[in-house]
Each structure stands twice: as structure tokens, then as C-alpha cells.
C-alpha positions in Angstrom: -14.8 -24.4 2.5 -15.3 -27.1 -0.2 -11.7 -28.1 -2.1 -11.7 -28.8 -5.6 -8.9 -31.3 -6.2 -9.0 -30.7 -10.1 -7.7 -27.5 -9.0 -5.2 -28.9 -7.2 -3.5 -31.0 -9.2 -3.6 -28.7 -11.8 -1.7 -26.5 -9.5 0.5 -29.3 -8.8 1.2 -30.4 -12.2 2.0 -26.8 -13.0 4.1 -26.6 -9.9 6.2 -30.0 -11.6 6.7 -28.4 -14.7 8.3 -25.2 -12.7 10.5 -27.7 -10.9 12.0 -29.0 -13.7 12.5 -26.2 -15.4 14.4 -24.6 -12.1 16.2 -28.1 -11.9 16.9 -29.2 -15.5 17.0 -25.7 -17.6 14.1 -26.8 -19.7 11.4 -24.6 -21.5 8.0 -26.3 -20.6 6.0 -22.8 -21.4 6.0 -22.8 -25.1 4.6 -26.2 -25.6 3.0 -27.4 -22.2 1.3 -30.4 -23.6 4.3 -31.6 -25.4 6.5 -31.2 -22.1 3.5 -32.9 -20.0 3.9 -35.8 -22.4 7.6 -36.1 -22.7 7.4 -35.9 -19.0 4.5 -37.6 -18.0 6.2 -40.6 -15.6 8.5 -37.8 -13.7 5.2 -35.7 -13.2 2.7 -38.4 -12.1 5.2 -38.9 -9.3 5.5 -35.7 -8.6 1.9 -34.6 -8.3 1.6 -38.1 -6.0 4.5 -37.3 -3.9 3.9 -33.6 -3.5 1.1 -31.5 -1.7 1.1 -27.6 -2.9 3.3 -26.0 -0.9 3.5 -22.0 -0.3 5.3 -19.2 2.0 4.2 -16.5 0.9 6.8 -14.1 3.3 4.9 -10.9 1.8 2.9 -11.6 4.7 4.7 -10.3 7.1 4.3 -7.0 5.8 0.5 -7.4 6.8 1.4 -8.9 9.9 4.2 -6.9 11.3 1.5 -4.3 12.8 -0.2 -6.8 14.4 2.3 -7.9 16.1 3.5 -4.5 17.8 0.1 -3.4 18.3 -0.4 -6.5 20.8 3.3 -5.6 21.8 1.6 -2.0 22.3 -1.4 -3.2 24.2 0.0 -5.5 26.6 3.6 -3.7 27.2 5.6 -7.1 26.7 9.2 -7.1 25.7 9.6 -10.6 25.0 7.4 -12.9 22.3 7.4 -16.5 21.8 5.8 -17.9 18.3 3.9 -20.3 17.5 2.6 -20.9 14.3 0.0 -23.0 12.8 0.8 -23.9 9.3 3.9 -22.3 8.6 5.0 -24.2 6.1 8.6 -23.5 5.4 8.9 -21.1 8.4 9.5 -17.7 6.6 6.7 -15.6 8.4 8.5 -16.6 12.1 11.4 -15.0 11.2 9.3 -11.2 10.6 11.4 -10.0 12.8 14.5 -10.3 10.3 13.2 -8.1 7.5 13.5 -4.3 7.1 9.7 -3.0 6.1 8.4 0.5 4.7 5.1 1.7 5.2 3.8 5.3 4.9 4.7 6.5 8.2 7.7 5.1 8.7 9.9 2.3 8.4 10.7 -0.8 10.8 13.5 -3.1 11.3 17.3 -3.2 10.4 18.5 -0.9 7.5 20.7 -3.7 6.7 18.2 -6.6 6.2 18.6 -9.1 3.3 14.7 -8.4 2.1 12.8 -5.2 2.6 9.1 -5.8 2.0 6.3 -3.0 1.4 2.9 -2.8 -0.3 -0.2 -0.5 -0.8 -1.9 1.0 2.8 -5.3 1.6 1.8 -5.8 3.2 5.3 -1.9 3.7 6.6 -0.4 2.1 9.5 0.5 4.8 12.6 3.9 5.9 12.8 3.6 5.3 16.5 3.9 1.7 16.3 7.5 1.9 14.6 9.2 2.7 18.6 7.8 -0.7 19.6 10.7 -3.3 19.1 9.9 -6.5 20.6 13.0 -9.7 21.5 11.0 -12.8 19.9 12.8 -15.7 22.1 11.2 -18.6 20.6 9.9 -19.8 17.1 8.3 -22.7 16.3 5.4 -24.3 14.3 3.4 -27.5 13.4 2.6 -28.4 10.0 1.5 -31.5 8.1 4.6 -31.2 5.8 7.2 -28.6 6.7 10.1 -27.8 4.5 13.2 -27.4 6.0 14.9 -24.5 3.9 18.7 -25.5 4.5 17.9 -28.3 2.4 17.8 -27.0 -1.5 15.9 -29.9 -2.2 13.4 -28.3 -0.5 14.0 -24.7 -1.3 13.5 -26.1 -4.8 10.2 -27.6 -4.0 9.0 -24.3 -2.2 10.1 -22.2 -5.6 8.2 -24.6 -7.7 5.0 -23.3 -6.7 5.4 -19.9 -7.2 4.0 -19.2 -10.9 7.0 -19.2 -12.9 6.8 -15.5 -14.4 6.6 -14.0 -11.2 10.2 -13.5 -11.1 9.6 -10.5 -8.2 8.2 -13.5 -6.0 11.2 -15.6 -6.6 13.5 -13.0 -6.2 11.9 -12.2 -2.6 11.5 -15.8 -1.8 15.4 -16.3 -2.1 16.3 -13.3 -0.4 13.8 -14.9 2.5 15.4 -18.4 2.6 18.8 -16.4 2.4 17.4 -14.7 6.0 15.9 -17.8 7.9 19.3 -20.1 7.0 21.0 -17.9 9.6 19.2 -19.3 12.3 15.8 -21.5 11.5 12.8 -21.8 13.4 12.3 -24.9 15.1 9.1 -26.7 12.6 7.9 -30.0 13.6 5.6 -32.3 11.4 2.0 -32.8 13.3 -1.3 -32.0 13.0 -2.4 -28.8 14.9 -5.1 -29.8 17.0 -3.3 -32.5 18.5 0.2 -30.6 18.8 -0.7 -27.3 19.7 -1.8 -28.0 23.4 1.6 -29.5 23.8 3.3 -27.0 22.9 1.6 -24.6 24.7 2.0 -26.6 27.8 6.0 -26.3 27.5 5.7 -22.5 27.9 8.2 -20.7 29.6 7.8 -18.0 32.1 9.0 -14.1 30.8 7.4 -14.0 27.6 3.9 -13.6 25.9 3.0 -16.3 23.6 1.8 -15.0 19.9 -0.5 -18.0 17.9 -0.8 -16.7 14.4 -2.2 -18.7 11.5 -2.9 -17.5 8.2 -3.9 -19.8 5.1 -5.1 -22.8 6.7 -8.2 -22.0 7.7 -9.9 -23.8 5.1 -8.4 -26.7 5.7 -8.3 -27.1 9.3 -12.2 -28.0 9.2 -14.0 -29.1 12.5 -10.0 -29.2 14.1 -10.3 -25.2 13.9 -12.5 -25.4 17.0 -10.4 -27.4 18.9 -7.4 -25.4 18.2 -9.7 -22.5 19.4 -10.7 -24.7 22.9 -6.9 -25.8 23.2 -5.8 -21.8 23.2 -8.8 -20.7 25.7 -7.9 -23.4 27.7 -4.0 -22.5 27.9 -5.2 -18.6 28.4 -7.1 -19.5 32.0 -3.2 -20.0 32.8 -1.2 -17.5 31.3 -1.5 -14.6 28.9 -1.9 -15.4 25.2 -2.4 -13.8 22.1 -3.7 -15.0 18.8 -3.6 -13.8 15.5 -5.4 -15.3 12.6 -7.2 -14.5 9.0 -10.5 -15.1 8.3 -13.3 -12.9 6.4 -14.0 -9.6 7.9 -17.8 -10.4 7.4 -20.2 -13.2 6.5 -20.7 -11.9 2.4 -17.0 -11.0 2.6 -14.7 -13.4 -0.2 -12.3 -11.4 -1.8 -9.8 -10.0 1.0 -9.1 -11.2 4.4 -9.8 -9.6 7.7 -7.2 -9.6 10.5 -8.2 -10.5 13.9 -6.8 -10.2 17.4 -7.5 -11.6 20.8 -5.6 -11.0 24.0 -6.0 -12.9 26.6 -7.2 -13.4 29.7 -9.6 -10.5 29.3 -9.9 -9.4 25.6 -12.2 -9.8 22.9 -12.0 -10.7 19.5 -11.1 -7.2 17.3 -10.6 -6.5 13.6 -7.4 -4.8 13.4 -6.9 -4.7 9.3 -8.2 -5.3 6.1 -5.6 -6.9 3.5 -4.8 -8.9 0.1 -4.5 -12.6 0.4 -0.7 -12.7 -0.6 -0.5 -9.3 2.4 0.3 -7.1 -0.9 -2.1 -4.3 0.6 -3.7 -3.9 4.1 -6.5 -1.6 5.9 -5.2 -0.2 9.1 -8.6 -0.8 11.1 -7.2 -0.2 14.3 -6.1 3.4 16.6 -4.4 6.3 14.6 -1.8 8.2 16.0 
């Protein structure tokens, strides 16, 4: 995957003008150039300072199944979490948000954020009985955001486009979720950091690896992030849940793939929309 930094510093500049406008009250939508320029020293420090940064917690809606079909496969009670690129953490903390789907609904009635979306091909209903106890949560990314800071709750905000106001009302009822008790994020890169982590395991629970997102940047580190996971699976069970394209010609959805280990395969257990706003339930009906 080829990056077009024009793009992204667009996006970045864009993502400037949201911040001040969240910070500072300002209007910077009815006359963009004439904010850009009134702004232009605040903003050039801004797009130099600050990478594009997204959670999009929608995804847990798509990734919720996943996780208690490998919870249905393997019969485990108790997860640990790693994830690679989580950003701000809001997808480790799935577990925390009440979700509706056509056959049924998962997770406390009294959550702070219900998500649901479109099922192209629904979910089973059978999957709802399976609730797992996720023991640890952590992840490794580049530049994590720690969300009890508003500094960077503000930042994460920014880049959300400003008239999605749906977004940014389901962002802050996610930040108001994960303050309760964070996941433990650490700055790193991947490749290098994953193997230790996975080296600290602890006896009693199965170990879910789930990335989404980053797969385009990862580049030639995806393979060793791949060699570092089949190497820690010839020790212990693991599971691994990434998104990637359900075919070669495939650009304009994800696919959602599984592997188990020590004896499973790769599988393609859903189709779904980049920001998890629909899925494709490719996997057993009832």
C-alpha cells in the first residue's frame, strides 16, 4: 500500500482546524482559507507535531462476533488482549459496550454506548450465551493517546470530520467507558514489542491478537509480527484476529480473518465496512 502524504496533511490540516474550533469556539467552515491564513503559525505546528490519529470504537460492533465465535470454538472462559495499533485503546474495552444485532443483543443493558449497524448476512443468536472474563488489555502503538488526559481526548476528536456529530457523540460516550478503568497502552513499534509481550503470558487464559487499520502501514514488519505469533503458538494457544481484503481484486470492504492456534487455519469469518458500520456474517448459522 503506497501513502500519499498530500493526503495526509490535508487530513491533518483539516484535523487542526477541527481542534481549534473544539478548543477555541471558532467557525473555520465558512471561510477555510481565511481561517488557514489567520492561523497559519498555530497550524504548521500542528500538522508537524501531530500524526492522524483515529479510534473508530464502531468497530467493535464488527468485532464483537469474532471474538465469541473463537470463545465458541475453543471453550475458553478467560481472554487476554493484545492489540496492535490501538491507538487510544477504545476497541480493548468491547467488552464494556451493550450491542444489537438482529438476533439478539449482547452486553450490559446499562452500558454508556450501545453500538449497532447494518447485517448484510445476520450474526447467529447462538453466539449471544457466550460471555467471556477478558483479564488483560493491552497494546503497542507508535503514538498512543491516553484518554484521561483531555488534551488528548481533544486531539482524538479533532480527526473526526467535524459534521459527523453521531461520531463525536459516540466517541465521548466511549472515552466516558474506558476512563473507568484504561487499558494498559505502551509506545513501541509492533514487531519489536509484540514478542515481549507475548513472552509475559500468563497461564489460565487464551491470548486474542487483533489488529485492524494498520495493515498498510506495518509494511515488511507485518511478516514478522506474523513469525513472532507462530512462534509464541508452538507454546501455547493463540488466537489472532486481523482485517485485510477478502480477496486479491477486493478494495472496497474488509474481510475478517481468524486463526486458532496450535492447529487451525486461517478462515474468513465476515465481510464488513471500514469504520465496522455493516458486516457479512461468513461464518456457521444457528
Amino acid at each position: 500500500m503506497v501513502r500519499d502524504d498530500r493526503w495526509d496533511r490535508a487530513l491533518q490540516l483539516l484535523g487542526g482546524l477541527h481542534y481549534l474550533a473544539l478548543r477555541d469556539g471558532i467557525d473555520p467552515w465558512g471561510d477555510p482559507a481565511a481561517a488557514v491564513t489567520e492561523h497559519a503559525d498555530w497550524l504548521r505546528g500542528f500538522v508537524a507535531e501531530h500524526g492522524i490519529q483515529t479510534n473508530e470504537v464502531q468497530r467493535s460492533w464488527m468485532l464483537l462476533p469474532c471474538f465469541l465465535e473463537i470463545v465458541r470454538r475453543t471453550g475458553t472462559e478467560i481472554l487476554d488482549l493484545i492489540e496492535i495499533g490501538p491507538s487510544a485503546g477504545l476497541n480493548l474495552v468491547w467488552d464494556r459496550y451493550r450491542y444489537r444485532y438482529e438476533n439478539g443483543g449482547w452486553g450490559k443493558a446499562d452500558a454508556a454506548l450501545e453500538l449497532s449497524g447494518e447485517e448484510r448476512r445476520p450474526v447467529p443468536g447462538s453466539l449471544w450465551g457466550f460471555v467471556p472474563w477478558v483479564r488483560r488489555r493491552r497494546g503497542i502503538d507508535l503514538s498512543p493517546l491516553d484518554l484521561t488526559r483531555d488534551e488528548d481526548t481533544l486531539l482524538l476528536k479533532a480527526f473526526v470530520w467535524a459534521d459527523q456529530q453521531h461520531r463525536l457523540e459516540r466517541l465521548n460516550r466511549a472515552v466516558e467507558t474506558l476512563r473507568t478503568n484504561p487499558p494498559v497502552l505502551e509506545r513501541g513499534d509492533a514487531a519489536e514489542r509484540l514478542p515481549e509481550l507475548l513472552a509475559e503470558r500468563q497461564p489460565g487464559a487464551l491470548t486474542i491478537v487483533v489488529q485492524t487499520a494498520v495493515t498498510g502501514y506495518l509494511g515488511e514488519r507485518a511478516e514478522r509480527i506474523v513469525g513472532a505469533l507462530e512462534d509464541a503458538a508452538r507454546q501455547f494457544p493463540l488466537a489472532f484476529v486481523w482485517t485485510a481484503r477478502p480477496a486479491p481484486d477486493v478494495h472496497d470492504y474488509w474481510g475478517l480473518w481468524v486463526r486458532i492456534w496450535p492447529e487451525g487455519e486461517p478462515f474468513l469469518i465476515e465481510h464488513a465496512g471500514f469504520h465496522g458500520q455493516w458486516l457479512e456474517w461468513l461464518g456457521e448459522d444457528e
